[in-house]
N, C-alpha and C positions, 0 to 999 in steps of 0.2 A: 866615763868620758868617751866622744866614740873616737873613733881611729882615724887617724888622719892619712889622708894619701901621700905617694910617695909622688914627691916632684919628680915631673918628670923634665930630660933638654930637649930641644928643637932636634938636636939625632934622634932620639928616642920616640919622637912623634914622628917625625919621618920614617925608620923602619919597621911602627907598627904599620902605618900609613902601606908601606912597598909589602908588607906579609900579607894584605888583603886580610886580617882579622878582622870580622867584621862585629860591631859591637859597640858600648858606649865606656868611654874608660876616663877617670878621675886622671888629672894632672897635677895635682897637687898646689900649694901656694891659696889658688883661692878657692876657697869652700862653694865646692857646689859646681865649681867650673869643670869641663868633661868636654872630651871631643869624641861624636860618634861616627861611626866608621860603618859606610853600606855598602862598601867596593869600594876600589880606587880614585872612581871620578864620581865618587859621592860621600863626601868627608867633610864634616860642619862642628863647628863650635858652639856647644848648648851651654846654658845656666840653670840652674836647679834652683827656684828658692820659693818658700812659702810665704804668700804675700796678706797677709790677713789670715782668715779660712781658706783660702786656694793655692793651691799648688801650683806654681807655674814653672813652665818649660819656656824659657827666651831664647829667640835663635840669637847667635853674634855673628852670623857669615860663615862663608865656606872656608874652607882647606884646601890650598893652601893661598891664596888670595888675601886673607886674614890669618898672619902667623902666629906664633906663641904668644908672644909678646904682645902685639895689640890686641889678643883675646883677653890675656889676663889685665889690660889697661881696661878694655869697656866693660870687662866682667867688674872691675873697682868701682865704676861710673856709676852703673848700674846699682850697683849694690848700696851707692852712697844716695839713689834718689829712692831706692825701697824707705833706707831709715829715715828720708822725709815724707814718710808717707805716701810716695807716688807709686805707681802701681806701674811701670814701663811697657807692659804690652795694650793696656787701656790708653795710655798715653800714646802709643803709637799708632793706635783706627783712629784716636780722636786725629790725628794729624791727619791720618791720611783722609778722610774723611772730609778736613778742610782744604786738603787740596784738591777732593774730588769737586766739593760743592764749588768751588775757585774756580777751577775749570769749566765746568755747567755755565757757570753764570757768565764766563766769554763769549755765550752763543751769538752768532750773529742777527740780526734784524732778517734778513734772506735766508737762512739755516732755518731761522722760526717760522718765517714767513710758510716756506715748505713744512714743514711738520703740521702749520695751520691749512692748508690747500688740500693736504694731505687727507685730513679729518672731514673737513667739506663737503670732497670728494662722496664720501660715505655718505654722505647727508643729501643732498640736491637729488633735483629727479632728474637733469640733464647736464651731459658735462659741455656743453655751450656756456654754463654758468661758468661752471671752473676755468675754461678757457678765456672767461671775462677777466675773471678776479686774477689771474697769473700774468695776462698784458696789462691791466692794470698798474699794479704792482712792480711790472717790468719796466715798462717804461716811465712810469709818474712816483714812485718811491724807492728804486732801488740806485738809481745814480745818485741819491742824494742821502739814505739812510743805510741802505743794503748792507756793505760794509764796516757798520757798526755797529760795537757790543751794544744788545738791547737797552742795557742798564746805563747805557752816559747816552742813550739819546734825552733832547730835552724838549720843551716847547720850541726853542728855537727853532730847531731842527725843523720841526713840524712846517713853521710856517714858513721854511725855507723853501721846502717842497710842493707846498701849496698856492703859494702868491703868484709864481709865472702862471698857473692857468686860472685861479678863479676867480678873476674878472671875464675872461675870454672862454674859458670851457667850465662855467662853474657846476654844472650836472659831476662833469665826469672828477675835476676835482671832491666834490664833497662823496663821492661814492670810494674815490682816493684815500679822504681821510675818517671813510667807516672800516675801512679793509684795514689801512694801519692802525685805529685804535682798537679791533678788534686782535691783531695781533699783537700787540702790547698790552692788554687782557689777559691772553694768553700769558704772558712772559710774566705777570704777577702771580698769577695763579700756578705758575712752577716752580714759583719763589726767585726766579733768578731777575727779578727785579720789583723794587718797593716805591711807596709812594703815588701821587695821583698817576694818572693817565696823560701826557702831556698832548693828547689826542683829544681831547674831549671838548667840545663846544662850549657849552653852559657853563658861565664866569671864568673860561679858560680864552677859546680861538675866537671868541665874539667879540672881546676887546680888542678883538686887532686884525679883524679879518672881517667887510662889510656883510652885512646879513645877505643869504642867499637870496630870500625875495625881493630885498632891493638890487640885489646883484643880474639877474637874467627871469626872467616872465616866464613861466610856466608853459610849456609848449603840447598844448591838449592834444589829444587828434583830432583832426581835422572832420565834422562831421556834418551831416546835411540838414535840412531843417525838415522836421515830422511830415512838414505840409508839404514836402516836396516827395514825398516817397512816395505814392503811388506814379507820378511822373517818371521815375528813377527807375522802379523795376519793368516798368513798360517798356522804356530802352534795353532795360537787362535782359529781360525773356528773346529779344527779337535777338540776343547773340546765339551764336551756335558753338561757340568753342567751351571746353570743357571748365574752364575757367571763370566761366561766366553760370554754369550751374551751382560750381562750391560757392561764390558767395551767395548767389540763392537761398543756397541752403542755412549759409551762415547769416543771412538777413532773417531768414522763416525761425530760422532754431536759435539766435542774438547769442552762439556759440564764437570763440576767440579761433584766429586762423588756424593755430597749432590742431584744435581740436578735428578742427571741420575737415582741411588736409588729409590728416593721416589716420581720418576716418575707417573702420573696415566693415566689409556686409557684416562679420560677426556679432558684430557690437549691434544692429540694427534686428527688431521684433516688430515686422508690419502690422501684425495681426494685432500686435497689443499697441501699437503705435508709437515704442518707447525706444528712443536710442540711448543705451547704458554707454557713455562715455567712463573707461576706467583711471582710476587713480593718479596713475603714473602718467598722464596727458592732462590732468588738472591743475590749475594755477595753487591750490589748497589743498592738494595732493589725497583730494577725497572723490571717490564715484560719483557721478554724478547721471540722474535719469533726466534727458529731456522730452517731452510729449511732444507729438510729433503733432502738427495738422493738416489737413487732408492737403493742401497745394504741398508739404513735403513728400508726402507719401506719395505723392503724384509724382513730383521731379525725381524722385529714388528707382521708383519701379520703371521708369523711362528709360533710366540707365540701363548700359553694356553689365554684366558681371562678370569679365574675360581676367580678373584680377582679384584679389584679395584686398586691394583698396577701393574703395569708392571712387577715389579722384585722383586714377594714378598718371603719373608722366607717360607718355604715347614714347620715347626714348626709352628708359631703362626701367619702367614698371617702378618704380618707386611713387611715392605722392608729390600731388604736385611742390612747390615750392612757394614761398610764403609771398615773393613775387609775383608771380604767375597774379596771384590774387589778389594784391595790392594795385594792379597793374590796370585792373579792369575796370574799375572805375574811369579813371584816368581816360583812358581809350575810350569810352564814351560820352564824354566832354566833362567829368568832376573832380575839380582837387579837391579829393576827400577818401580816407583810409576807410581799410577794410572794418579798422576795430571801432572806427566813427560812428559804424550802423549800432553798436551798443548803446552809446549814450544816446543817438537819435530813438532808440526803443525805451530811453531809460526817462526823455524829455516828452516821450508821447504819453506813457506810463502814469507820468506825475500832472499833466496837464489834461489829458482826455479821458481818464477813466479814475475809478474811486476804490481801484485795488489797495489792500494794506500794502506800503512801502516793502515791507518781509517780500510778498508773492514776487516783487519785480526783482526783490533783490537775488533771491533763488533761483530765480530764471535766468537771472545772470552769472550764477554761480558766486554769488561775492554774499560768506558767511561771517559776520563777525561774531565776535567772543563772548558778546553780553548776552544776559540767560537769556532776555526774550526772543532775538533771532538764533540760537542757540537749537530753543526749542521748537520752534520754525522747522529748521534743519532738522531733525532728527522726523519729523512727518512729512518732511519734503513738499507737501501740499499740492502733490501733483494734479487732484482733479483741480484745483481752482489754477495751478498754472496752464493748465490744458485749456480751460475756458479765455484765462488772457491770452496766450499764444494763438488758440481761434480768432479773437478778436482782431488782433496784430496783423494776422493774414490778409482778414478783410479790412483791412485799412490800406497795408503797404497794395494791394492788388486793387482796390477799387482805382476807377477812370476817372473820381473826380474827388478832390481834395473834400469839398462842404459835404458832399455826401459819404465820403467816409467819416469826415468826422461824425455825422449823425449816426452813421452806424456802430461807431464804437459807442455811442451813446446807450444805446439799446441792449440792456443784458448787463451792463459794467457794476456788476455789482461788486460792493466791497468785500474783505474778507470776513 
């Protein structure tokens, strides 16, 4: 039989406690019960018991904080949920465990929102974006969801937030409610909320929120009609400010303002007539070569080199701004955007010449996913966009509308 310990009294733990004995010592009464001792202001209440195959060490609290007496009560407790089978220190992670995931799951809509921006960040080629998505969000769903745990927002919610603007601003509403149901995406996929998406359109926000295209018209840019462009850049060339060369360029090269701007000589190979437009200035976040033709290489070499931009601000050497460019039409009698002259290349493209769809589409840099333009992309097709961009030149520069169009006729061959 083995030996039982000698009980010990509440004196008795006390002046081993003041001797600084340091060690673990039976108190007798309940088997297993033991108070260890690592200095004076390190004295705790352990249990000893074999719980199946394992051996467990239970803390019961400090010394003296937890005296004799209620050690040897929790040490009873304890020992009465061993003999039901419970295992108390697995029972105690399982708890704390559910009160971690309890907490998690209080996260706020704003808390996530940030951890989603966060992530973003990483992702975008410009944080103009992230500065969208966070006034977004700031002003259009945080007065009204911000504040609450992810997991009790509902549909309601949703269309709370959304109904003041999307009759009157429905662009920026529905860009509103991509921002929130991607962050509530989020918040299921951390688990700390189940169930549909109460963001989502299709058989959700449609029943109760007017379809967007019957809601506000599509607002294109503003573009000019094919037949009017050689008219157009006649008035263009006769400008003299710098402003009026980059869209030149970006009429000759059917490049987006960002690109053409913050242009550098770097990026530019006269000799092979190719300007490498790189990644991180692409809408598709992929290089992009455009052939140059002779009226560009003509307006390039005309230029100052006094900068490391092509078309820098005469103020602080930076490029110009996205204004500056937009601005120039305007000033010489057209309401119509800089990004306009796209589609006007993309409506001369489809109606006056018998290039494959792919060649105009790569001139514009717009790749989609399906393997046939896929594989497009990957040969880029530069000599046959080199012959449409010749073409293009002699059409927007010719004096007279009938005879460019016959000139684009001559040579247009398809792909």
């Amino acid at each position: 039989m083995p030996k039982r310990a000698r009980e010990l009294t509440a004196v008795e733990i006390r002046r081993l406690v003041s001797a600084s004995k340091q060690g673990v010592f039976a108190v007798g009464v309940i088997s297993g019960l033991y108070l260890q001792i690592r200095g004076i202001t390190s004295t705790s209440w352990i249990l000893r018991k074999t719980i199946g195959s394992k051996r467990r060490e239970i803390g019961l609290g400090a010394y003296p904080a937890i005296g004799l007496k209620d050690a040897r009560e929790k040490a009873r407790s304890l020992i009465e949920q061993i003999a039901q089978g419970i295992d108390p220190i697995l029972e105690r992670r399982a708890q704390k465990a559910a009160i971690i995931a309890s907490q998690a799951k209080l996260v706020t809509f704003r808390q996530l929102a940030k951890e989603f921006i966060d992530k973003r960040s990483l992702e975008v080629k410009t944080q103009k974006q992230i500065q969208k998505l966070s006034s977004n969000l700031e002003r259009y769903a945080y007065p009204f969801i911000g504040s609450m745990v992810v997991s009790n927002i509902e549909r309601a919610h949703i269309i709370e937030l959304l109904e003041p603007n999307w009759l009157i601003k429905n662009e920026t509403a529905r860009r509103t409610r991509t921002y929130v149901g991607q962050v509530l995406d989020l918040a299921k996929a951390k688990g700390i909320r189940t169930g549909e998406n109460p963001a989502i359109w299709k058989g959700n926000l449609e029943l109760s929120l007017a379809a967007p295209r019957k809601v506000a018209k599509v607002q294109h840019y503003s573009a000019l009609p094919f037949l009017t462009m050689p008219e157009f850049m006649a008035k263009l060339r006769r400008q003299e400010w710098l402003g009026a060369r980059a869209l030149e360029l970006l009429i000759l090269t059917v490049g987006r303002s960002g690109e053409v701007r913050n242009a550098m000589w770097s990026e530019f190979d006269l000799n092979k007539k190719v300007w490498t437009v790189p990644e991180v200035r692409m809408k598709a976040g992929k290089v992009h070569r455009v052939p140059l033709c002779a009226d560009a290489i003509a307006l390039l070499e005309a230029l100052p080199r006094s900068n490391e931009y092509v078309f820098p601000n005469s103020t602080n050497g930076r490029p110009l701004t996205d204004n500056t460019i937009s601005m120039v039409p305007k000033r010489i009698g057209h309401k119509v955007t800089a990004h306009g002259f796209r589609s006007t290349f993309k409506d001369w493209c489809s109606e006056h010449t018998s290039y494959a769809d792919e060649v105009s589409e790569l001139a514009l840099a717009h790749v989609g996913s399906d393997s046939t333009r896929a594989a497009y992309a990957r040969s880029e097709l530069l000599d046959k966009r080199r012959r449409l961009m010749d073409e293009w030149a002699l059409f927007v520069t010719h004096g007279s509308a009938q005879k460019a169009a016959n000139v684009t006729l001559i040579g247009s061959s398809g792909a």
